[in-house]
Structure formats: C-alpha cells, structure tokens
C-alpha positions as CSV (number, residue, x, y, z in Angstrom):
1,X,-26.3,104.3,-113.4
2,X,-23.1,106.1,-113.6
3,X,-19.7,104.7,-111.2
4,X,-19.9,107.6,-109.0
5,X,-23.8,106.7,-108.5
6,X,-23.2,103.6,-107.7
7,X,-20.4,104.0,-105.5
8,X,-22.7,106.5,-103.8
9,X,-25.2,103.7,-103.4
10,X,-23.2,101.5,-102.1
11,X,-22.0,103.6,-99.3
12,X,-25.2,104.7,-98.5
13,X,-26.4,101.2,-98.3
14,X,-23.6,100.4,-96.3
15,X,-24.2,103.2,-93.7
16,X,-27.7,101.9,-93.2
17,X,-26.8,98.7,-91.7
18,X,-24.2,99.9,-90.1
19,X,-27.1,102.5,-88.7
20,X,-29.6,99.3,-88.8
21,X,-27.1,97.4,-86.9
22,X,-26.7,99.6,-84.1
23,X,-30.4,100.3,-83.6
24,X,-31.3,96.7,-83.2
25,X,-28.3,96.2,-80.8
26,X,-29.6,99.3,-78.7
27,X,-32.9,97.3,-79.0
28,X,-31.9,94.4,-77.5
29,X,-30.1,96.1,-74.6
30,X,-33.5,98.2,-74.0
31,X,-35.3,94.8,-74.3
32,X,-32.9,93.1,-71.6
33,X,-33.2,96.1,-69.4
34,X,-37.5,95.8,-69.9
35,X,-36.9,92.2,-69.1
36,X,-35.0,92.6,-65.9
37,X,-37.6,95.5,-65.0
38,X,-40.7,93.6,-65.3
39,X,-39.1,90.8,-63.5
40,X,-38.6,92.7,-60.7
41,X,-42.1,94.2,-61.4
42,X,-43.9,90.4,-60.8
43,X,-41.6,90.1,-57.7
44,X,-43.7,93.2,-56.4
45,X,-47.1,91.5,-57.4
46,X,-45.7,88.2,-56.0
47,X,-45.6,90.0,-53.0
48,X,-48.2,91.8,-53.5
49,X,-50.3,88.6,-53.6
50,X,-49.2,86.9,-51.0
51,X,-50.4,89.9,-48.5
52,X,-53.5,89.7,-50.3
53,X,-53.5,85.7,-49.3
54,X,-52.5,86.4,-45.9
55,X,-55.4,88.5,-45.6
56,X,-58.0,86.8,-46.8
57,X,-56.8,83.9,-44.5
58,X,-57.0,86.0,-41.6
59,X,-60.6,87.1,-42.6
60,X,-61.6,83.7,-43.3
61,X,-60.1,82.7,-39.5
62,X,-62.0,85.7,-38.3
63,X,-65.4,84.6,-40.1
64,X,-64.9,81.1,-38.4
65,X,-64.0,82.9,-35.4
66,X,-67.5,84.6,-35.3
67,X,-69.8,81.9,-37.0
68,X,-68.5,79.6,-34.0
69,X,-69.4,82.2,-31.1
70,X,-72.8,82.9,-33.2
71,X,-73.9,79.3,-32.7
72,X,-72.3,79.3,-28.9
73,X,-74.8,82.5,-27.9
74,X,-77.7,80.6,-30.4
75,X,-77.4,77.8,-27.8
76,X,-76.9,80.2,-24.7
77,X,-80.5,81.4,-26.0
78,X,-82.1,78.1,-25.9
79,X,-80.6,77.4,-22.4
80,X,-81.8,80.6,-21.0
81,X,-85.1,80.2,-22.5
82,X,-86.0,76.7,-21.2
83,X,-84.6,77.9,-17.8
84,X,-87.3,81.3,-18.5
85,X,-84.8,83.5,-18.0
86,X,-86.4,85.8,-21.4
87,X,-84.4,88.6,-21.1
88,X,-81.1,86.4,-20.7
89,X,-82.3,84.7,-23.7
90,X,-83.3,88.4,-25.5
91,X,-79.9,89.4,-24.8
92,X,-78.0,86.6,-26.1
93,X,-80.0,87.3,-29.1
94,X,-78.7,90.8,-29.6
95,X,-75.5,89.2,-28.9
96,X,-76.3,86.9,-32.5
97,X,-77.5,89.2,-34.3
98,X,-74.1,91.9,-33.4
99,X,-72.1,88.6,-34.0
100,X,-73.6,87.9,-37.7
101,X,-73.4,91.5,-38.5
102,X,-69.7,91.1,-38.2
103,X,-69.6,87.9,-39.7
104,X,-71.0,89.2,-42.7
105,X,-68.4,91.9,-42.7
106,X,-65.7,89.7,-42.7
107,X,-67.6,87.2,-45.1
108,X,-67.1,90.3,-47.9
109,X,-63.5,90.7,-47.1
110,X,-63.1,87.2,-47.7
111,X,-65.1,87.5,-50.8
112,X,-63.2,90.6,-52.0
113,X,-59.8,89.4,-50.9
114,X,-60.7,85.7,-53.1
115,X,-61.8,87.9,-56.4
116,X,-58.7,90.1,-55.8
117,X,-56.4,87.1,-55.7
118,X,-57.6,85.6,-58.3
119,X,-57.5,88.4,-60.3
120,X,-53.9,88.7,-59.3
121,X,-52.9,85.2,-59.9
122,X,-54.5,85.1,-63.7
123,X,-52.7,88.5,-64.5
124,X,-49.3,87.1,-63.2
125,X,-49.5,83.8,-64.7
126,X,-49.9,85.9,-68.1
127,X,-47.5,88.0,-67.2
128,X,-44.7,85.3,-66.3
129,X,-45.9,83.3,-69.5
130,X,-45.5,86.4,-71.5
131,X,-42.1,87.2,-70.0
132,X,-41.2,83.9,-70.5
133,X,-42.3,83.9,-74.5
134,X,-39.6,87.6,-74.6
135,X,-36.7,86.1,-73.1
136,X,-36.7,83.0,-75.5
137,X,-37.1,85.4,-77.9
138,X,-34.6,87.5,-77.4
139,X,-32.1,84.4,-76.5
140,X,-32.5,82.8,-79.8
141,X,-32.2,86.3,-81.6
142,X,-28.9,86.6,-79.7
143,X,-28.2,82.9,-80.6
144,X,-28.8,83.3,-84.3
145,X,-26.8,86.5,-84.0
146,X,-23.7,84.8,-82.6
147,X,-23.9,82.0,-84.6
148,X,-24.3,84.1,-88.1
149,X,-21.0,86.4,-87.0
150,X,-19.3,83.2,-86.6
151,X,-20.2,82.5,-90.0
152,X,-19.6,85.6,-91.4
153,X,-16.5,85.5,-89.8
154,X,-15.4,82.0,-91.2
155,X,-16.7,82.9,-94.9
156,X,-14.7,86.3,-94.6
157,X,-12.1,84.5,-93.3
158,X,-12.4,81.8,-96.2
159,X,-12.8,84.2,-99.2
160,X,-10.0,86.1,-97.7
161,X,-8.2,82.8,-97.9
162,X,-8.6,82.2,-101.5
163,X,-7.9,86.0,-102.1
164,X,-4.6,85.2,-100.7
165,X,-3.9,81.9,-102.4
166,X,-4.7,83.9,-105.9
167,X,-2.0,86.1,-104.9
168,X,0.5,83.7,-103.8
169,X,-0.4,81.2,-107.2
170,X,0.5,84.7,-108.8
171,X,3.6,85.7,-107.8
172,X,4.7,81.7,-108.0
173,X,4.2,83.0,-111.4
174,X,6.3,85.8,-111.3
175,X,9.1,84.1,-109.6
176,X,9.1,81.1,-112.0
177,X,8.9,83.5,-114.8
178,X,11.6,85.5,-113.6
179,X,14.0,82.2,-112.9
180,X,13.6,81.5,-116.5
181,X,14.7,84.9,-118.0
182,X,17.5,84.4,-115.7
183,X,18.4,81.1,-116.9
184,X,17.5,82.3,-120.3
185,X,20.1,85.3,-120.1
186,X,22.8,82.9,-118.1
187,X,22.7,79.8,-121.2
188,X,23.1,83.1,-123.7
189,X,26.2,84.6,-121.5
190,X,27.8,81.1,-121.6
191,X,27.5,80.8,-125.4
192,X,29.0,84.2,-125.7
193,X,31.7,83.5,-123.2
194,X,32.3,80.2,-125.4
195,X,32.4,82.5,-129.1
196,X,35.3,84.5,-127.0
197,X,37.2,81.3,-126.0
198,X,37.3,79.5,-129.8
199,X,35.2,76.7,-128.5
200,X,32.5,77.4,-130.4
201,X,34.3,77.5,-133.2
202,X,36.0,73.8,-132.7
203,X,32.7,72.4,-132.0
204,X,31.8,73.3,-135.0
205,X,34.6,72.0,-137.1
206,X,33.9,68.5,-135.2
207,X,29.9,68.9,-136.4
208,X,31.0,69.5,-140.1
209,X,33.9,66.5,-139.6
210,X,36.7,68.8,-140.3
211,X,38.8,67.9,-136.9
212,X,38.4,66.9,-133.1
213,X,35.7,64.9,-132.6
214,X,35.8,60.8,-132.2
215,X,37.6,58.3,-133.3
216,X,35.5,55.0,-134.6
217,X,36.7,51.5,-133.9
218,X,37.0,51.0,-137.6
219,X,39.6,53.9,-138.1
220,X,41.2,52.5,-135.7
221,X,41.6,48.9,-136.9
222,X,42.4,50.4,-140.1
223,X,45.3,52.4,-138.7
224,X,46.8,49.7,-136.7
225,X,46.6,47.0,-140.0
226,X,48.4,49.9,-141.7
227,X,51.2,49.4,-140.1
C-alpha cells in the first residue's frame, strides 16, 4: 500500500470515529430524553391507576351498599309474610330482586376494575424495572466514558511528556555540544595568542632544557660550594 493510500486510510478512519463518536453521543442524548419521557409516561399510568383503584373501591362500597339493603328487604319479606301481609312481602321481593340486579352490576365493575388494575400494575412494574435496567445502563456507559477520557487524557498527556523530555535530552545535546566547540575554538585562540607573544616559544626551550625552567636543589648546592 502506497504513502498516499495509507495516509488516505488513515484519515478516513479517523473521520469515522470522529462521525462514530458523535452518533453515539447524539444517542445518548436521545436515550436521556426517552428516559425522562417514559418517566413522565409511568407518572400518567400511576395516575392512571390510582383512578382505576379509586373506582373499583367505590364499586366495591357500592356492592356492599346493595348486598346490605338486599338482606334488610329479604328480612322485611319474612316479617311481612308471618304478619300475612302477601303483597307487602311480594313487594319487598321485587324490591330484592331490583336490588341484586344492581348488585350484580356493580359486582362486574368491581370485577373489571380488579383485572384492569392488575393488568395495570404488572405492566408498570415491568415498565419501571425496565426503565430502571436503561438508566444504569446508560449511567455506567457515561461512567466508562468519563473515566476512559480521563485516561486518554493522562496517557496523551504522558506520551506527550516523554515527547518533550526527548526534545529537551536533545537539545541538552546540542548545547553541550556547542559549549565544547566553543571551548575547543577558545583553548586554540589562546595557543595562537601565546605563538604571537614568544611564550610558546620559551616553553619550549625550558621542555628541551635549553633555558628558563627550574632550578634543582643540587645545582644549587653545587653553585654555592663553588664559591
């Protein structure tokens, strides 16, 4: 694969995540906004249910209601018959039977109302549980998000780190290697500076033993006995 191909490559495999990156960050704001909406959609069925209980309660009231005044005409029957009032008795028996009619009626409501709450209260639960399951979810992806910027950020920061201590170590180099050139070219001006004064040439008459240099002790013995 050539450079250019490569390099091509690269880029386009670098404008896919940016691309990826921005999708799954609009993903997680659409999943937040689902979130707060189906929230407020269980507050609806909360409510929603509670009517629902609230009815049924008042059916349930209004069955009681009934099946208390059905056996309070049942016994107005019996009294009227042992007294042989018939038709009283006849009459307080239409009065049941109108009574139980309604009862029943109510009974049904009560029924319906107890399947519909039920109903309601499994498909909430799910819902809450499954709502609940989504926003851990999307907490710990926005955990393990932060947490691997963080360390994205520390490793940039550390390779960045070494990139610059390479380049410091490097110039230490260069400075170093210019300091000695420097000194290199100052020792060779002062030798030249010394050819120009004739002290170059005296130190080398004392090296060969020609003149200058030190006197020994023994000389100098030698030169006092002469005397």
């Amino acid at each position: 694969m050539s450079v250019w191909k490569r390099l091509m490559s690269a880029v386009k495999g670098g404008v896919n995540e940016a691309a990826e990156s921005v999708a799954d960050n609009q993903a997680l704001r659409i999943l937040d906004q689902e979130i707060r909406e189906a929230k407020e959609e269980l507050r609806r069925s909360d409510q929603s249910l509670t009517q629902i209980m609230a009815k049924r309660k008042l059916a349930e009231q209004k069955a009681a209601s009934l099946k208390s005044s059905i056996s309070e005409y049942e016994s107005h029957a019996v009294s009227a018959n042992e007294k042989g009032d018939q038709q009283l008795a006849l009459d307080c028996a239409h009065k049941v039977v109108d009574l139980r009619s309604q009862m029943d009626t109510e009974q049904q409501y009560v029924d319906q109302f107890s399947q519909t709450e039920k109903t309601l209260r499994q498909n909430i639960s799910q819902a809450k549980n499954n709502l609940r399951r989504m926003e851990q979810q999307v907490d710990m992806v926005k955990a393990t998000e932060s947490v691997q910027k963080a360390q994205t950020a520390v490793s940039s920061r550390h390779l960045g780190a070494n990139s610059k201590m390479k380049t410091a170590a490097e110039s230490l180099n260069r400075i170093q290697e210019r300091q000695n050139e420097r000194q290199a070219e100052l020792e060779a001006a002062s030798e030249l500076a010394a050819d120009d004064s004739g002290d170059a040439l005296e130190k080398r008459l004392q090296q060969a033993g020609i003149s200058g240099g030190s006197t020994s002790a023994d000389d100098e013995l030698a030169r006092i006995l002469g005397k």
